[in-house]
N, C-alpha and C positions, 0 to 999 in steps of 0.2 A: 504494500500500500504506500501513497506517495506520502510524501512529509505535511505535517496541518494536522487540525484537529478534527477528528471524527469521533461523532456522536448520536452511538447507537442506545434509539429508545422500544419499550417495549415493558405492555405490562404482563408479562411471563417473565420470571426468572430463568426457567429453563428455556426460553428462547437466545436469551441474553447469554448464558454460558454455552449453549451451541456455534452463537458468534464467534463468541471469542475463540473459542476452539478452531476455529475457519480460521480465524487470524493469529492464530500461533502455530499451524502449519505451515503458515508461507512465511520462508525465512525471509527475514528482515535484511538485505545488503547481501555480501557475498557467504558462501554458504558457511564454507571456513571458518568467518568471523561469526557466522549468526550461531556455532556451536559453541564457539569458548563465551558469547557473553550470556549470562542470562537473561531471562523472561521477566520480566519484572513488571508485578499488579498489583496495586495500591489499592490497600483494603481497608475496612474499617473494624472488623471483629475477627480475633484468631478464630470461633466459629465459623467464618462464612470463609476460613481461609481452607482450613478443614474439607468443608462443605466444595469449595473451590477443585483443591487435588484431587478430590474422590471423582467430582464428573467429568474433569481434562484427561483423568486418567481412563476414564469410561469411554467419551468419546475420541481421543487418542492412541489411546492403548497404553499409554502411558503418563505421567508427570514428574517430570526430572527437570534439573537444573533452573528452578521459579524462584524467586525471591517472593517475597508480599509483606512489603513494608505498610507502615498506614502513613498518611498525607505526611504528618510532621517528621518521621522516621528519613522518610522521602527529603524532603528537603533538607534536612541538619545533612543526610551526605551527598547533596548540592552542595551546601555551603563547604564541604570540607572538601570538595574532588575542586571544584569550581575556582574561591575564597580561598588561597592559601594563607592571608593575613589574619585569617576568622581563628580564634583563642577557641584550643581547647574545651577547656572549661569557662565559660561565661558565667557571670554576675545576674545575668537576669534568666537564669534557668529558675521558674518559680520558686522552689526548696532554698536554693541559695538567695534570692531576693526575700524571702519571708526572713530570715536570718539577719539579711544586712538591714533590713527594713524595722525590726524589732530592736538592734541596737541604738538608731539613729530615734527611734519615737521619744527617749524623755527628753533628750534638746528640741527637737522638732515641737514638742508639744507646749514648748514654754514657750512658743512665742505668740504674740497677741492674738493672732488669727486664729489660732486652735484652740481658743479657750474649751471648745466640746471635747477634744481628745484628751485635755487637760484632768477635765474632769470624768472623763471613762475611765480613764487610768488610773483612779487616786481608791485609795483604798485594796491594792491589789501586794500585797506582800509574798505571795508565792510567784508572779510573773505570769501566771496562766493568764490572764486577762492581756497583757501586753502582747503574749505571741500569739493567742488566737485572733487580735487587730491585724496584728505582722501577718499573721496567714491569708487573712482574710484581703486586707489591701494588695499582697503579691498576687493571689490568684485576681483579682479587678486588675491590675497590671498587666496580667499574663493575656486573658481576654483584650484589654484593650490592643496590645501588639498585636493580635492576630485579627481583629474584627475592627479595630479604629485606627489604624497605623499614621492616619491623619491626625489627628487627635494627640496621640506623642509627639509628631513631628510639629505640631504647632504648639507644644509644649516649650519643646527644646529651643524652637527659635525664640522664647521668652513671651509668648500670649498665655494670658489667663493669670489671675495672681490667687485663685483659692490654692486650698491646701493639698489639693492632689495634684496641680499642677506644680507646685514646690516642691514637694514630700521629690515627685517625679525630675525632678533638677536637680538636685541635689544628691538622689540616688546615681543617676545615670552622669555627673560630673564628669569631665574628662573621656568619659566612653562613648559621648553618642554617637548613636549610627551601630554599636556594636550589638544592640539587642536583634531579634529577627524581624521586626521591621524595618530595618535599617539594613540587615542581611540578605532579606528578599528585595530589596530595591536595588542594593549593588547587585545583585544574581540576574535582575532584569535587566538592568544596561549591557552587560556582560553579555548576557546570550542574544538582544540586541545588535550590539556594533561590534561584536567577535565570531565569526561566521566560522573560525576551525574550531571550533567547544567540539565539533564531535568527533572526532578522529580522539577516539581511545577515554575520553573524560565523560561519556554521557551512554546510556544505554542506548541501543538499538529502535528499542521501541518502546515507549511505558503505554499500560493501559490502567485505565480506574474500574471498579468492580463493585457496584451496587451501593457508592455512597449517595446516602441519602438529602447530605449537604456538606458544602465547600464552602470555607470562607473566601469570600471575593480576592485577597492577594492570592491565595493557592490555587483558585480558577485564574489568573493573571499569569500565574506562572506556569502552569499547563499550556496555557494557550500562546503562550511565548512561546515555550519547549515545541509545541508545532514546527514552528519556520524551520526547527534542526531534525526534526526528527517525525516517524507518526504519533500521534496522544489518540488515544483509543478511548472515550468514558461510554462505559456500559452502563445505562439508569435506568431506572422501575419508571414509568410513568403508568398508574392505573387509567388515565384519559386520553383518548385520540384527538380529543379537539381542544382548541384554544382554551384555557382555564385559569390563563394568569388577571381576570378582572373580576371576575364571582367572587363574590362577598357573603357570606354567610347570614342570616337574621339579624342577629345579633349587631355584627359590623352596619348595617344598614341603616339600623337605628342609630348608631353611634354617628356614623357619619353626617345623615340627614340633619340629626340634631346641631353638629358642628357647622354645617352650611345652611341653615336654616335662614339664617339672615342675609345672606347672601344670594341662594339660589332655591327655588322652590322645589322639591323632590323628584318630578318629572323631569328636572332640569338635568339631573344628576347620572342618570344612565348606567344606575344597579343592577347589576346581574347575579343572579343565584346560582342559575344554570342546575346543580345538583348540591341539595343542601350539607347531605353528610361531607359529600367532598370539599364544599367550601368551609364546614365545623369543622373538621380535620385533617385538612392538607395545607393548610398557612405555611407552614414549612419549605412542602414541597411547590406551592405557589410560587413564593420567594426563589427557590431556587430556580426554577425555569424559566423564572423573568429575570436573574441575572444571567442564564444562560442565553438565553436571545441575544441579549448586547453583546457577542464573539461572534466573528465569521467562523463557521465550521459547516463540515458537512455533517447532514445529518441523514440517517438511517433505520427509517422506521419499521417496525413489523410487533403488529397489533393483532390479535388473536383475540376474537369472542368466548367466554368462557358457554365453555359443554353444560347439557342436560336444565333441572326445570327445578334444580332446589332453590331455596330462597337465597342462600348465598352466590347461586349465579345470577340468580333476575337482580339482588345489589350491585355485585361487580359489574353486571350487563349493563346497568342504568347512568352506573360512574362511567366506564367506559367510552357512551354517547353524549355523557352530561347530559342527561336529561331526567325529569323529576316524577317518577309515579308510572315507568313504562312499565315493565315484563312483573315490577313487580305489586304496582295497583291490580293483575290481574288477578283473577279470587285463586286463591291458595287453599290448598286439602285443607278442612277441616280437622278437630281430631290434635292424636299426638303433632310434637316439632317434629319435623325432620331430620333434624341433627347436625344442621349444615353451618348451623350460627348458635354458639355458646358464648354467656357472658360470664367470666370469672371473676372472682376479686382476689385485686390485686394488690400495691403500693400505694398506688394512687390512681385518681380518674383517671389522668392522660393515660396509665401504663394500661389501665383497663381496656 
């Protein structure tokens, strides 16, 4: 397959690992090279990695020589193949910034601005209280590098004067740039305006395997790695049709209420389309509307689900996005059919 990114969707899993198995028979470059490097698929759970070898080797006949890192795995050895000035050990791996973050809080806390920390703090003679602040501010840290890289970097250049834009200066002194936002933006110009990255520093091919969200820099860098190579993402979409503007009940009311004064509700051009998928796919919403914004190609193959239990006339109905089809039809009376079981779980969401 040529270099860019391709993106294959499909709401069958087993459709989606069938793909993939088509494209890791055909070696990648020359044959030679396509045996010493390996296959490398960016995963999100050692379950589905598992789950992974068992059908490559089904449909293959085998699975040999695969890595399956997950996204962040993925990129720390970008930064080390790529980045040869990239340290070791860094300061903002969460574990160590909770550490360096809990020594600096009782100076930090005496100064005017934090009188609230001041006083979270006081009364704390064993330190428990200090290092679960420390824990708690590195991982909001750790999240902001990967989900607000903006948001740092307008830190760093000196905007914003509360206390987590200090706390955040003061930690990162003399380092900036060396956290992973700052990592993956030298990684981008690099694979940018350096066109030999692939002769021997870059795999063959990467592909992604059923993640169900990316943060926008790690989609940035995927779709970079394109130009040098192919990016393969494999994604679940339960819907064939457009679904990135359905809005749920819920959201409707919300919205209406906040344009209220502004625009009359007709004006508004709310779509449902299928409610359960708009109640719980915001997730996968979000994700497909930032997948749009890449040029790639994309690769559908959509399959109606089989037979007449109530859990196909659901999936049937998301599928079409449409509200009350196969399964407003009248349904056996009588026992369930056993096709839809509600558990209890954790929590709602997990439910």
């Amino acid at each position: 397959m040529v270099p860019g990114l391709h993106i294959f969707v499909s709401n069958r899993l087993e459709v989606l690992v069938r793909q993939l198995a088509r494209e890791i028979r055909q070696p990648c470059g020359s044959a030679a090279a396509a045996v010493l490097r390996p296959e490398t698929v960016v995963i999100q759970s050692r379950g589905m990695e598992r789950w992974l070898a068992l059908e490559l080797a089904r449909h293959l006949g085998i699975c040999a020589h695969c890595v399956f890192p997950f996204p962040n795995a993925f990129l720390q050895e970008l930064f080390k193949g790529l980045l040869p000035d990239n340290p070791a050990e860094s300061l903002f791996d969460r574990e160590a910034m909770a550490f360096a973050i809990m020594q600096r809080l009782p100076e930090f806390s005496s100064r005017p601005a934090c009188e609230h920390l001041r006083r979270y703090l006081t009364e704390d003679p064993t330190q428990i209280k200090r290092y679960q602040l420390a824990v708690k501010i590195a991982d909001t840290f750790d999240q902001y590098l990967v989900f607000r890289p903006d948001l740092i970097f307008a830190w760093e250049a000196g905007r914003d004067d509360h206390w987590q834009a200090a706390l955040w200066r003061d930690l990162a002194a003399g380092r900036e740039g060396c956290h992973r936002a700052g990592l993956q933006r030298k990684l981008l110009e690099k694979i940018r305006h350096d066109g030999t990255l692939a002769a021997g520093k870059l795999p063959a091919r990467v592909s992604v395997f059923g993640l169900s969200h990316l943060p926008p820099a790690y989609l940035e860098t995927f779709a970079a790695l394109g130009a040098l190579m192919p990016v393969n993402l494999f994604l679940m979409n339960p819907c064939r049709e457009f679904w990135a503007e359905i809005r749920s009940p819920r959201e409707q009311v919300r919205i209406t209420r906040r344009s209220a004064a502004e625009l009359p509700p007709e004006a508004l051009y709310l779509e449902s389309g299928n409610r359960l998928l708009a109640a719980m796919g915001s997730m996968g919403r979000a994700f497909f509307s930032l997948i749009q914004t890449f040029e790639a190609h994309w690769h559908e193959d959509f399959q109606a689900p089989h037979g007449e239990s109530l859990l196909a006339r659901v999936q049937d109905d998301i599928l079409s996005l449409t509200e009350g089809g196969r399964t407003a039809e009248s349904h056996p009376h009588g026992a369930p059919d056993g096709s839809i079981e509600i558990h209890v779980c954790h929590s709602p969401m997990r439910e």
